[in-house]
C-alpha positions in Angstrom: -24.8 -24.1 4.0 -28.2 -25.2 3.0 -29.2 -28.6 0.5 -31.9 -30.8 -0.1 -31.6 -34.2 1.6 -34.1 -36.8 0.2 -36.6 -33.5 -1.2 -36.0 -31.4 2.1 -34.1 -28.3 2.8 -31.1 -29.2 5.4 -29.4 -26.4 6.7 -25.6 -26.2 8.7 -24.0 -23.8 10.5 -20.3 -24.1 12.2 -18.9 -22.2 14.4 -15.8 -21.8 15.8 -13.8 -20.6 18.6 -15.8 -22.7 21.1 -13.7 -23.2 24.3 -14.9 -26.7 24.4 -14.7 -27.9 21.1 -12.8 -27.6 18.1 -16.3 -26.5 16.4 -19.3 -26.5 16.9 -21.9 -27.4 13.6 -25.7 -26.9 14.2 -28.1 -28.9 11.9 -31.5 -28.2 11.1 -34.3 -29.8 9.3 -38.1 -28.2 9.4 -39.1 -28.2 13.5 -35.4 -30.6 14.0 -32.2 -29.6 15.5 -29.4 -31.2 16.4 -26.2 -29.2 17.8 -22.7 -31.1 17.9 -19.5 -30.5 19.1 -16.4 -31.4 17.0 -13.8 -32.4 19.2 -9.5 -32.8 17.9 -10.3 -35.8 16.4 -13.1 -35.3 14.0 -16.1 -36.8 16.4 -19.2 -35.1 16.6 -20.5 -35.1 19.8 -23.8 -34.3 20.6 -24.8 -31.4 23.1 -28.2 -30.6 21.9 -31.0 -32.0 19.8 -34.8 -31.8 19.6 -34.6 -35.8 18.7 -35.1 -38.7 21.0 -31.5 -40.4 20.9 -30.8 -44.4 20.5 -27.9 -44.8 22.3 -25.9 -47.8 20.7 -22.9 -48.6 22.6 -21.5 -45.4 22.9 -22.2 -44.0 19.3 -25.8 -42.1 18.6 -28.2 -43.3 16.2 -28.7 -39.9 14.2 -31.1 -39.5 11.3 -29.7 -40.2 7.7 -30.1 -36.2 6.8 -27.3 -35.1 10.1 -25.1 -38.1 8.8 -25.2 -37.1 5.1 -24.0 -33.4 6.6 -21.4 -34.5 8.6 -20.0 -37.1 6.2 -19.7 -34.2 3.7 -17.5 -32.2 6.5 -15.5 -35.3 7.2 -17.0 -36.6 10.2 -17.8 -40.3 10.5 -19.1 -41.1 14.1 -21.0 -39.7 16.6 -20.7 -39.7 20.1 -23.7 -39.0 23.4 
């Protein structure tokens, strides 16, 4: 899937059939990546990214454009 998020192309892939996760969604922006795992209960958790990560208690501060993506899929929180 590919859309503009505030006037820049966002892409997402998902995968499944990962033995780990439920699925696993890669999301790209220019020179940014950031590849989550989706485990049974709809939490993205993050395996890879190019980004430096804020952890707040638990939960990742992502960028607005990987929230608006996983929003749209149904996913609400995500986890280091």
């Amino acid at each position: 899937m590919s859309e503009k998020i505030n006037g820049r192309k966002v892409t997402a892939q998902l995968y499944n059939g990962s033995r780990d996760w439920e699925a696993v969604i890669v999301v790209r922006r220019e020179g940014d990546r950031w590849t989550l795992g989706i485990d049974d209960e709809a939490v993205a958790h993050v395996e890879d990214t190019t980004a430096t990560l804020s952890n707040l208690d638990g939960e990742i501060d992502a960028p607005d454009w990987v929230e608006q993506v996983l929003l749209g899929m149904k996913i609400d929180r995500i986890e280091a």
